[in-house]
C-alpha positions in Angstrom: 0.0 0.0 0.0 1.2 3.5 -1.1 1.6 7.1 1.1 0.0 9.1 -1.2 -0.8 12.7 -1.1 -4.2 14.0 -2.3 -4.7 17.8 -3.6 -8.5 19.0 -4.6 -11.3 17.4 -2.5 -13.8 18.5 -4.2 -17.2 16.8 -5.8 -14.7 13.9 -7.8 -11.8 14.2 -5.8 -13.0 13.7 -2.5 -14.8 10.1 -3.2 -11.5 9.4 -5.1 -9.5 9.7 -2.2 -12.2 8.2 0.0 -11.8 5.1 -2.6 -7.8 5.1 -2.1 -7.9 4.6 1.7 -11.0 1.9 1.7 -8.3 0.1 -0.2 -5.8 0.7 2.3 -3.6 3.2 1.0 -2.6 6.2 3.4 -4.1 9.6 1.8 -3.3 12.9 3.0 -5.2 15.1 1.5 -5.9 19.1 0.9 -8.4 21.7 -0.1 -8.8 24.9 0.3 -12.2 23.7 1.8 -11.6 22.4 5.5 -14.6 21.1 5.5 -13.4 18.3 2.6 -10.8 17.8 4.2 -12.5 17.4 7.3 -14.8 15.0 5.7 -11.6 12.5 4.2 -10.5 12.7 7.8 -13.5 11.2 9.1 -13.4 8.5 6.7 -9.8 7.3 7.9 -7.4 9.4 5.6 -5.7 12.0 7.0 -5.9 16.1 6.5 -3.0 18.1 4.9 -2.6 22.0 5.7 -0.9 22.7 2.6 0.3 21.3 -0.4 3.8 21.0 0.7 2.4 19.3 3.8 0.5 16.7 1.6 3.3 16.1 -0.6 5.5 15.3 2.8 6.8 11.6 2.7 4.4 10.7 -0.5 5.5 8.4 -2.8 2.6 9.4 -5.0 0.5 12.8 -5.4 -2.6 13.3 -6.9 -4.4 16.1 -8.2 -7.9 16.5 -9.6 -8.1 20.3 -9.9 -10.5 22.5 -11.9 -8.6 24.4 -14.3 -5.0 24.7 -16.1 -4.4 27.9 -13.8 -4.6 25.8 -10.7 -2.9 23.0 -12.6 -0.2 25.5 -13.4 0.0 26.9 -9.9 0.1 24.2 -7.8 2.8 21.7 -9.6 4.8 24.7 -10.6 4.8 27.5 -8.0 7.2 28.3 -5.0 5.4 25.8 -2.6 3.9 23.8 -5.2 4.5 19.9 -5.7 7.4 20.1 -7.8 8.8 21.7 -5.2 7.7 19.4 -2.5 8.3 15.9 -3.6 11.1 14.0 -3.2 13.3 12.0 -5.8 11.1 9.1 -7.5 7.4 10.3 -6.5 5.2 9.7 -8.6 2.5 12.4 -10.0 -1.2 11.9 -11.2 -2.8 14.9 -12.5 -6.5 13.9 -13.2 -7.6 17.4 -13.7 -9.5 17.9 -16.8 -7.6 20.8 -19.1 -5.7 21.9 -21.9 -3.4 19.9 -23.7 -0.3 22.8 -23.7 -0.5 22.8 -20.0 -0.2 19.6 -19.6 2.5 19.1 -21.4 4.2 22.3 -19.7 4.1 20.5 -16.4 5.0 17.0 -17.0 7.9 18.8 -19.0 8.5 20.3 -16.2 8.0 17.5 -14.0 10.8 15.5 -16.2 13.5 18.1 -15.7 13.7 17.2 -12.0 13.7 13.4 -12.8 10.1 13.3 -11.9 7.8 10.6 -13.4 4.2 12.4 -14.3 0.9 11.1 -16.0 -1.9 13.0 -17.1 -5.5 10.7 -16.0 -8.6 12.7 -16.6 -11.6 11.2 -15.7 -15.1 10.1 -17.1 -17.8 8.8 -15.0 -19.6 12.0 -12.9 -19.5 12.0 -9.7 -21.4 8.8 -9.3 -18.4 7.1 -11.3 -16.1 8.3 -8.4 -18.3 7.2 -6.0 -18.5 3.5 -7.5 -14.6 3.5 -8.4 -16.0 2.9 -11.5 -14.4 5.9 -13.5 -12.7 5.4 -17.1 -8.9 6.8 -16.8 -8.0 8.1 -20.2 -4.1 8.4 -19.2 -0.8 10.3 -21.2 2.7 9.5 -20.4 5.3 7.2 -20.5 4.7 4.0 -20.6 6.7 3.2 -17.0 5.0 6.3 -15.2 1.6 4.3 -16.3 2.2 0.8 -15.2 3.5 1.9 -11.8 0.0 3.8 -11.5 -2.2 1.5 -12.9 -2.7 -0.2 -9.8 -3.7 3.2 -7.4 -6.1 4.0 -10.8 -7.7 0.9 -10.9 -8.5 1.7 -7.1 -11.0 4.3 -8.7 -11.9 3.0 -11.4 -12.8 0.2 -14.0 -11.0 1.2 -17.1 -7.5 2.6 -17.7 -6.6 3.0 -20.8 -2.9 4.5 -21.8 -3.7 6.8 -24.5 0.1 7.7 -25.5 2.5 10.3 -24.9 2.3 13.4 -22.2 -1.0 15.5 -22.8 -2.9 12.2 -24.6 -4.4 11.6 -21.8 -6.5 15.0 -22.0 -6.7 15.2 -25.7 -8.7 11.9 -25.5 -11.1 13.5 -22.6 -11.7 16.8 -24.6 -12.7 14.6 -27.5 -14.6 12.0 -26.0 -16.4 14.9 -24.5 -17.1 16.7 -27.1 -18.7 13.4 -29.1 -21.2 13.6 -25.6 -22.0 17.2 -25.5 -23.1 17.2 -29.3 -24.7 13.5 -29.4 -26.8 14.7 -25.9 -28.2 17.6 -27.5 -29.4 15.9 -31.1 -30.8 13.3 -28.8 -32.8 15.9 -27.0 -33.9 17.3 -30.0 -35.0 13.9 -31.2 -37.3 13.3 -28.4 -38.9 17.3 -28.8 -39.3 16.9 -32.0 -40.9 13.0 -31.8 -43.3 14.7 -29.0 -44.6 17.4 -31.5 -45.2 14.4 -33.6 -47.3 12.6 -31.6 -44.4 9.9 -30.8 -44.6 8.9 -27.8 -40.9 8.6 -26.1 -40.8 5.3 -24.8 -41.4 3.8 -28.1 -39.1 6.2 -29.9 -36.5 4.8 -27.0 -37.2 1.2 -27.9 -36.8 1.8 -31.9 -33.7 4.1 -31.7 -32.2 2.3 -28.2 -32.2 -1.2 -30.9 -31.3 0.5 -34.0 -29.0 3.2 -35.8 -29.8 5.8 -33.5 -28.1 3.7 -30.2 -25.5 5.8 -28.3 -24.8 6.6 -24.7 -26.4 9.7 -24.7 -30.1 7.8 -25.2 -29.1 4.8 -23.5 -27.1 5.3 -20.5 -28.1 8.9 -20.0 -31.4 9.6 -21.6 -32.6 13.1 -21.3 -36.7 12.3 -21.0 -37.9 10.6 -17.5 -38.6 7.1 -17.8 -36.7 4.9 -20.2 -33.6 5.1 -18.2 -34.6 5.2 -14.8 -31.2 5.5 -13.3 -30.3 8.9 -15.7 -30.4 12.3 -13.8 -33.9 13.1 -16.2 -35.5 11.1 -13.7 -34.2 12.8 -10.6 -35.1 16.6 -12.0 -31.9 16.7 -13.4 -29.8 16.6 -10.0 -26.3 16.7 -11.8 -23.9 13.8 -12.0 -21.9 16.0 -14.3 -23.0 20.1 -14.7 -23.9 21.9 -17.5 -21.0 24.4 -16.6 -18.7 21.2 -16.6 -19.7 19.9 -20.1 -19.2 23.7 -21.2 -15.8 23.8 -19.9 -14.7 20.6 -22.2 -16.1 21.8 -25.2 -14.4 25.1 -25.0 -11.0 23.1 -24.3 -12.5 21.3 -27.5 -12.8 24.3 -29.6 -9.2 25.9 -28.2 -7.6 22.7 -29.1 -9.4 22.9 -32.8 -8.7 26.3 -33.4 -5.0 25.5 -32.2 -4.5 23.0 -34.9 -6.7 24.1 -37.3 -9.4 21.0 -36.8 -12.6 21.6 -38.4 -15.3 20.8 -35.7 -18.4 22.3 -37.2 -20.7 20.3 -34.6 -18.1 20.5 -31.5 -18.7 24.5 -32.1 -22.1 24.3 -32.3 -22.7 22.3 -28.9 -20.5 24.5 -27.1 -22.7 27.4 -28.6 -25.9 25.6 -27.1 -23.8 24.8 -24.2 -23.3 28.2 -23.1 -26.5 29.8 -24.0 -28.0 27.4 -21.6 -25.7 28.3 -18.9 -25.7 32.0 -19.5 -29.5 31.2 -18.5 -28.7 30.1 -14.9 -28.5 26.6 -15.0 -24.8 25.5 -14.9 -25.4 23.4 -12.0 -27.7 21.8 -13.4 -27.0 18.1 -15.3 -25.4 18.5 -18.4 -28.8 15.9 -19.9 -30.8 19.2 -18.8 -30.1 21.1 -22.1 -33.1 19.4 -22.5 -35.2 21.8 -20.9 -33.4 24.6 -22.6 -34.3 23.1 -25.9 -38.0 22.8 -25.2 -38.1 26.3 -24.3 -35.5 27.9 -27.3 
């Protein structure tokens, strides 16, 4: 069982660590909230001040932070980790965000012999909870075997996509093939309802046929079919409207960096943000919904 040291507590990272020390790992971890931190405490783990502080005596340090700024900051800052670790710790950034930054830190991170992957997550916050998230990892191929084992702690599938900054290229786009296939889905069930279709049959046709994808089947957007997707709990997030915005913008930065041509990946982050310019970024991404029946 590993020390490992535990920075950002929040809605994923917190059942993340909570995960680690069920399996009997010793987690230190910090937030800026003392109440998470409080709250991994109570489950067993134990609560940093600082990040220097969680870093102490780690032989691995995880991040799951919400942005490349704090990405940025906390690995590469005066007190940050890179500062903090010692020789041969290993660092997990599971942060979801841009590709360059990435690839700045574990740069970074290799000029002071340090081994680094990038493992964003998929899975919501019910995924942590289950340690049943997909790991879509970048880095070498060492750096990935000796954290397979922590990762498969939280999750079912780890997948090594390649090289530093992979890991989140394969996030951004998986994402962005989930923001745009969620909203033609919802506009496939509007649209069947002004027909006179009602949606549990247009479920069983298009759940059986050419229409099948995990937007309809795992997360459908209309209450019912799928009783176990957010639609049926008022939209209660699993993974927010502001979230699924934030990955398609990373999307479209990423396209207009290398000149991709993403006419639908633009369009869904167009939707996305006109529906959380509305007041309803906490609200589950599936909800655009809503904003749809009302546009």
């Amino acid at each position: 069982m590993a020390t490992i040291g535990f920075i950002g507590l929040g809605n994923m990272g917190l059942p993340m660590a909570q995960n680690l020390v069920k399996s009997g790992h010793a987690v230190a971890g910090f937030d800026l909230s003392e109440y998470a931190a409080e709250r991994l405490a109570a489950g067993g783990g134990t609560r940093a001040n600082s990040v220097p502080d969680a870093c102490k005596d780690a032989e691995i340090v995880i991040t799951m932070l919400p942005a490349g700024e704090q990405v940025r900051e906390v690995y590469l800052g005066a007190q940050g980790v890179l500062a903090a670790v010692a020789a041969g710790t290993l660092l997990i950034d599971s942060s979801t965000i841009d590709v360059d930054t990435a690839r700045q830190v574990a740069q970074a991170a290799e000029s002071r012999g340090l081994a680094m992957i990038d493992a964003p997550v998929s899975g919501g916050v019910s995924g942590a909870q289950a340690a049943s998230l997909t790991f879509m990892v970048g880095g070498p191929d060492e750096a990935f075997e000796r954290a397979r084992p922590v990762l498969e702690k939280m999750g079912k599938t780890i997948v090594h996509a390649g090289g530093a900054g992979n890991g989140q290229a394969a996030k951004i786009c998986n994402n962005m093939i989930l923001g745009a296939s969620m909203i033609v889905v919802s506009e496939a069930f509007l649209l069947a309802e002004k027909l006179g279709l009602d949606a549990e049959k247009l479920y069983e046709i298009s759940s059986r046929s050419s229409g099948q994808c995990w937007s309809l089947t795992s997360y459908c957007p209309v209450p019912g079919p799928v009783p176990t997707s957010p639609a049926n709990r008022d939209y209660k997030a699993g993974f927010t409207a502001a979230m699924m915005l934030k990955d398609l913008n990373l999307a479209q930065a990423a396209a207009r960096a290398t000149r991709a041509t993403t006419p639908l990946g633009a369009g869904a982050a167009a939707v996305y943000e006109r529906f959380v310019d509305s007041g309803a970024g906490s609200v589950d991404f599936s909800g655009i919904i809503r904003y749809l029946r009302g546009a």
